[in-house]
Every structure is written in structure tokens, then in C-alpha cells.
C-alpha positions, 0 to 999 in steps of 0.5 A: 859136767861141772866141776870145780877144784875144793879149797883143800884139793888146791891146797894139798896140790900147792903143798905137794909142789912147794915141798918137791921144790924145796926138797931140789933146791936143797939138794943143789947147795950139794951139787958142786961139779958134774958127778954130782949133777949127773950120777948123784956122786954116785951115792945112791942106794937101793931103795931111792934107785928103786922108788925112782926107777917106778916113779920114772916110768910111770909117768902121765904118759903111762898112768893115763895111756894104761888105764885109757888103753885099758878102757879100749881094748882091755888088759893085755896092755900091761903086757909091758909092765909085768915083762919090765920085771923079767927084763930087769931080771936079765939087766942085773944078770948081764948089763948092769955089771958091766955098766958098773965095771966100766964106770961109765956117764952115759950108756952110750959111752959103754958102745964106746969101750965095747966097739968104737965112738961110730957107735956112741955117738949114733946111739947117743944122738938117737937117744938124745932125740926119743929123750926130748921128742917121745919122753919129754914132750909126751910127758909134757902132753898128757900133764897139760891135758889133765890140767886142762882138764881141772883148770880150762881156763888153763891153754894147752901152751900155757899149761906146757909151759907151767909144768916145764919150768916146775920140773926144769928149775929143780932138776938144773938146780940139784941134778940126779940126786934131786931128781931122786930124792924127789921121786921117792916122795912121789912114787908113795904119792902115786902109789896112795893116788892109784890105789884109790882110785881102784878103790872108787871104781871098784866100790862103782861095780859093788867090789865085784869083780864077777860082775865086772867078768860077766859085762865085759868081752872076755878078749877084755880080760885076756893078757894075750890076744889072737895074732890077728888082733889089731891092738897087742897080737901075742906074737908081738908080746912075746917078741916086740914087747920085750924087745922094747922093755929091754931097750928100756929098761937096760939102755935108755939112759933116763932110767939107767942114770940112777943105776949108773949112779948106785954107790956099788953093784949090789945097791944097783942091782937091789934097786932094780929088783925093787923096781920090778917088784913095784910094777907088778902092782900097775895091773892092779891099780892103773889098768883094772880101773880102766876095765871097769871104767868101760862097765860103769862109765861107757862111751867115753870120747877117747881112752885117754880122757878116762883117769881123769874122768875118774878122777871128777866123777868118783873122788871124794873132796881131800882125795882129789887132791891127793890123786891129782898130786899124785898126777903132778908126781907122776909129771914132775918125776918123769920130766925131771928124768928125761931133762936131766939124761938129755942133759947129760948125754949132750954133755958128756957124750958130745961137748966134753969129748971135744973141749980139753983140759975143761972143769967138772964145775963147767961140764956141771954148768954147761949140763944145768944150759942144757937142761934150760934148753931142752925144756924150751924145745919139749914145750914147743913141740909138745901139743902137736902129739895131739895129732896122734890117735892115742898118747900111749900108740904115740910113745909105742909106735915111735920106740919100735921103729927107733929103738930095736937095733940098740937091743942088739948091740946091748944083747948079742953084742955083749954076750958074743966076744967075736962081735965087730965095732965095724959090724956094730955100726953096720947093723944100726944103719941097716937096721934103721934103712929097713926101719925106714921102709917099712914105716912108709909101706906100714904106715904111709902108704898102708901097703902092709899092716904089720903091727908095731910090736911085730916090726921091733921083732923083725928089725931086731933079727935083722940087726942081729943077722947083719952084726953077725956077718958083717963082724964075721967079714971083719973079723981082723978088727979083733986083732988090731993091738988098740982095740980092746973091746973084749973085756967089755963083754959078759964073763960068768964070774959075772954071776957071782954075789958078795961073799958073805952075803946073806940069801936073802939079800943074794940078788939071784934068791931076790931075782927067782923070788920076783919071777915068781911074783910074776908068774903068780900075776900073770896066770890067771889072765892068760 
């Protein structure tokens, strides 16, 4: 099919990007030291928290992984979108105030106060690697293939490069804030693109969606699947799924930062239900419209070709180039994110601990060196995920191998006072030598065939089988006068709002309203 870029689609694109730019560079004239790069001065409130945490997440990856997936196998893969907003829920209630309470950079510094730097520095290299090689180079993978796309005459490489450099001047200009500011603009912009796209594919289908229920299997339409099921078994939703939107949500430190860098706790905790409030709305305009694509667009080479599909066939010149720069926003505010976090977990985590008496205004330049850095790394390494069968399977796999042992520390380590820093760190090694053994059984050698969300369930009883016992073995650890991890664990009081709050800003009304909505979203397709 031929297909050419209007004028006015190019213009709307290259505006979108000039103003994003212009909006990073003038943050920067702001960006003085180190807090102001990583945490924004910690100023932010909860509407820009909440914009940026959905902006963030739905990267190209997600948009075009979701409505891809969709396309393949039907809904049940917004199974981990709607459960971000019952693990959101559980972060306000439990994480976030603590996060708050210890004023710390980086998540894995909080691992620091609540067991030892063992701990830290293996979740904060851990994290630092799933940053450049699973956020970053996957978001730089799915924005070149669309670009590709629109513009062949565009190499993978090229295109790699092109998106990198946007993304990295801005972000090593103006930091956290800019990343932010930016990402409100372009959580709209997504939001405005995703809508009318639903809005093309369901006109395509003559806006009804009985038609749509009556040409496809009804498996397609189902949130959850018999166990049996090689795409999202139930028993891997309701275990691996939140297990993973956990680790996301409450400890990776791309999406954390910006509640990190709340101006109090009420803002943080605000943002976040807003956040989970927005991504009940990915159902609706970025997974349906790959249903329907099946119904009216079949035979499609590959599922992640599929949004831009839509995209060339359906849209009309002027809405193109909204989409398409709601495409770039989705690119640019996931970039930005994980440069920056990547950043700052290398600054903070590992450079400042061992350079005394050293400035902010350093610390601030050294993270701006990194962020350079990283973004040359992402770019080299980005084009081999084309190896992977699916850009969504990639990021899926990959987080429940790596990431489930983290959930442990950040669920029954801070709920249960009685937990070790030697029991702590016992059960990540553990847990990641199990982790190693059943990726070459599962997917090397093919003895077993557990799914991938099944896998992040059972190294995630493992490591808490292991942090019970070997922190009951070492138990003396808690008498020792210099360790005071303790206090870093939930206490009830915990639960309590700002006196003199109205109900309905009470983040406990807000949180029951949001599981509600969830409820509401989620019973007609079970």
C-alpha cells in the first residue's frame, strides 16, 4: 500500500516536538544541582505526578505491544493494565509512605535503611540493567519500527539514533521536572491520539460492537483464559500479573521517581490514584481497537505492526499527525523516564556513596554524563530485540524471570518486622539461581512449558520461603545496636489522612472509588 506523510501531518509532528523541546530546555535554566535533576526539588504536585506516571508507562512499547497482542490473542492482555490500579492502591497504603518517610533518591536506597547496602546495590544494578536493556532499548525498538514505517527511506539504526538524541538532550538538560512537564503534554496528546483511533476502527465495524462479538471467538473477548492457555492462563493473572505490576508500579525507579519527588505525601499518594484511574481507560482505546482490527483487517504479518496499520489505512490527513505525534509522545516520555532513573541510580546509588565531600552541582553533571551514556548503550542494543518473537512477549518474559524476588523484599520485608538483611539478600541470590534453572529447563532446552507469569508466582514463593527462614536463622541480626532497619517497616498509623481533610480528598474514599471503577471495568468481560 502506498502511503505518503501530508504536509500538515508533518507539521503537526515537527511542532509537537519543537514545543517538547522548548519546554526541557527551559526547565534546565531551573536545574541548578542534583535534586533538581533527579526529584524535581521535589515540588511536584499530583496532577503532573499522575499525567507522567500514565504518560511513562504507556510507551510505544505498550501502545503497540497492547493493541498487537490484542489483535493475536485477544483482550485478556489488559489483565496488566487494569491490575495497575489495584497495585497502586496497595502502594499508597503501604509503600509510598515510607518511601516519603525516609526521604530517599532512588528506591534501592530505601533496601539500604531497611536491611543493608548487600541488598541496594544487587537491586540497583538489577534495575539499572531492566532500565537501559528492557525500558529503554525497547522503547527505542518499537518508536524506529514505526518510523520505519511512515518513513522507509529511515534505517532501523538511523532511526534508533534520531529518537535517542531528541529524548536525551532534553531529559540531560532539565532532568526530572522536565521529564514531567513534558509528559503532562503528552499523556493529553496520547489520550486525543488513542481515542481516535478507537473512534476510525469502530466506525470500520459500523459502531457495532455486537458485530464485533459475533466474528470473533469468544476466548477473544474473555479477560480470563483457561489455565491451559498458552497466551495469559488465569493462574498466571491473578498471580504472576500482579506480582509484576507490583514490581512495577512500587519499585522500579522510573515510575517511583515522580512520587519520589511529590512535594508531601498527599500529592504522591494523589498522583497515583490518578494514574490508576487513567489506565483504566487502556481497555477501551489501545486494546479493543486491536480486537476489532482482527474483524476488519485480518491476516496482518505480525500483531505489532497492527496500530500502525491503523494508523495508514483508517485516519484521515490532520489526524494522522496527531496520532502519529501522540506515537512520538508515547516514545519521548518513556525515553526520558527510564535515561533519567538510569541516571540516577548510577549517581546516586554507586558514584556518590564513594566520592566524599563531593557538590550537588557535580553529582548534577556526572547524572547529565550518564544519561549521554545510556542513551548510546540503548541505541546500540536496540534493533537486536527484532530477534524476539513479539515486542510485548520481550518486555513480559524478561520482567518475570528478573524481577519477582524484588516484590518480596518490598511486600513481606516491610510488612513483617522480624525480616533479616542477611535473609534479605539470601533470598535474592536464591531466587535468581532458581530463576536461572528454569529459564534453561523452560526456554533453552524446552524440558518444562511453565508460563511466564506462572514462573514470577513461583520465584516469588521461593524468595519468600527463603527470607522467612534464613532471617529466622539469623535472627541476632535484630539485636545488633547499629542496625535499625525496623522502623523502615509499615506501622498503622501509617493509614491515617491529614487532619482536616475533606472525604473527598481522603486518599482511602479516592482508593475504594478507583477499585470500584475497576470492578465496573472489569465484570463484563470476565
Amino acid at each position: 500500500m502506498n502511503f505518503s506523510i501530508s504536509d500538515l501531518d508533518l507539521s503537526i509532528i515537527i511542532g509537537y516536538l519543537v514545543v517538547v523541546m522548548a519546554i526541557g530546555l527551559w526547565v534546565s535554566r531551573k536545574t541548578h544541582d542534583g535534586d533538581d535533576l533527579f526529584l524535581a526539588g521535589r515540588k511536584l504536585g499530583w496532577a503532573s505526578i499522575g499525567f507522567s506516571l500514565f504518560a511513562s508507562n504507556i510507551s510505544s512499547t505498550t501502545l503497540i505491544g497492547l493493541t498487537g497482542a490484542a489483535y493475536v490473542w485477544g483482550i485478556a492482555v489488559s489483565n496488566y493494565e487494569w491490575m495497575a490500579a489495584v497495585v497502586l492502591g496497595l502502594g499508597c497504603i503501604i509503600i509510598i509512605p515510607l518511601y516519603l518517610q525516609a526521604r530517599v533518591t532512588t528506591v534501592p536506597e530505601f533496601l539500604e535503611y531497611r536491611f543493608d547496602r548487600r541488598s541496594r546495590y544487587y537491586f540497583s544494578g538489577l534495575i539499572l540493567v531492566a532500565n537501559i536493556f528492557i525500558d529503554t532499548a525497547g522503547t527505542l525498538f518499537a518508536g524506529a519500527m514505526v518510523l520505519t514505517t511512515f518513513f522507509p527511506e529511515i534505517d532501523l539504526y538511523t532511526a534508533c539514533i534520531m529518537l535517542a538524541l531528541f529524548a536525551g538532550i532534553y531529559t540531560a538538560a532539565g532532568g526530572l521536572a522536565a521529564v514531567v512537564y513534558t509528559d503532562v503534554i503528552q499523556a493529553i496528546i496520547l489520550l486525543f491520539g488513542a481515542s481516535f483511533v478507537t473512534y476510525y476502527a469502530f466506525a470500520e465495524v459500523n459502531f457495532s460492537w455486537a458485530y464485533v462479538v459475533s466474528q470473533v471467538e469468544s476466548s477473544q473477548l474473555s479477560l480470563f483464559l483457561p489455565n491451559d492457555d498458552p497466551n495469559l492462563p488465569w493462574l498466571g493473572t491473578l498471580t504472576g500479573v500482579p506480582i509484576l505490576g507490583f514490581y512495577f508500579w512500587c519499585t522500579n525507579q522510573f515510575i517511583t521517581q515522580r512520587m519520589l519527588g511529590a512535594k508531601n505525601l498527599q500529592h504522591a499518594r494523589w498522583g497515583a490514584i490518578f494514574a490508576g484511574f487513567l489506565k483504566l481507560t487502556v481497555l477501551f482505546i489501545m486494546v479493543i481497537p486491536g480486537v476489532m482490527a482482527s474483524v476488519f483487517m485480518p491476516g496482518l504479518e505480525t500483531g505489532d505492526m497492527v496500530f500502525p496499520s491503523l494508523i495508514k489505512t483508517l485516519l484521515p490527513v490532520g489526524i494522522i499527525g496527531l496520532v502519529l505525534a501522540a506515537l512520538m509522545a508515547a516514545i519521548m516520555s518513556s525515553i526520558d523516564s527510564t535515561l533519567n532513573s538510569a541516571a540516577t541510580l548510577i549517581t546516586i546509588d554507586f558514584i556518590k556513596p564513594n566520592l566524599k565531600n563531593i557538590s550537588s552541582t557535580r553529582i548534577m553533571w556526572i547524572g547529565r554524563a550518564a544519561i549521554i551514556a545510556f542513551m548510546i548503550i540503548a541505541v546500540l542494543f536496540a534493533p537486536t530485540i527484532a530477534n524476539f518473537k513479539g515486542l510485548f512477549n520481550y518486555l513480559q518474559v524478561v520482567l518475570s524471570y528478573l524481577m519477582p524476588p524484588m516484590a518480596v523484599l518490598f511486600s513481606v520485608g516491610v510488612l513483617w518486622k522480624k525480616g533479616t538483611p542477611t535473609g534479605a539478600f539470601a533470598s535474592l541470590v536464591a531466587s535468581h539461581l532458581i530463576s536461572v534453572a528454569i529459564f534453561f529447563t523452560n526456554v533453552i532446552f524446552e524440558i518444562t512449558n511453565i508460563h511466564f507469569t506462572v514462573v514470577a508466582g513461583i520465584l516469588y514463593l521461593v524468595g519468600a520461603i527463603v527470607f522467612v527462614l534464613v532471617s529466622w536463622l539469623t535472627s541476632g541480626e535484630l539485636t545488633n545496636p547499629a542496625y535499625s532497619g525496623q522502623k523502615y517497616t509499615f506501622n498503622k498509623s501509617m493509614l491515617q489522612e491529614v487532619p482536616g481533610t475533606p472525604w473527598w480528598k481522603d486518599y482511602r474514599f479516592l482508593i475504594a472509588g478507583m477499585l470500584i471503577a475497576t470492578l465496573v471495568t472489569v465484570i463484563p468481560f470476565r
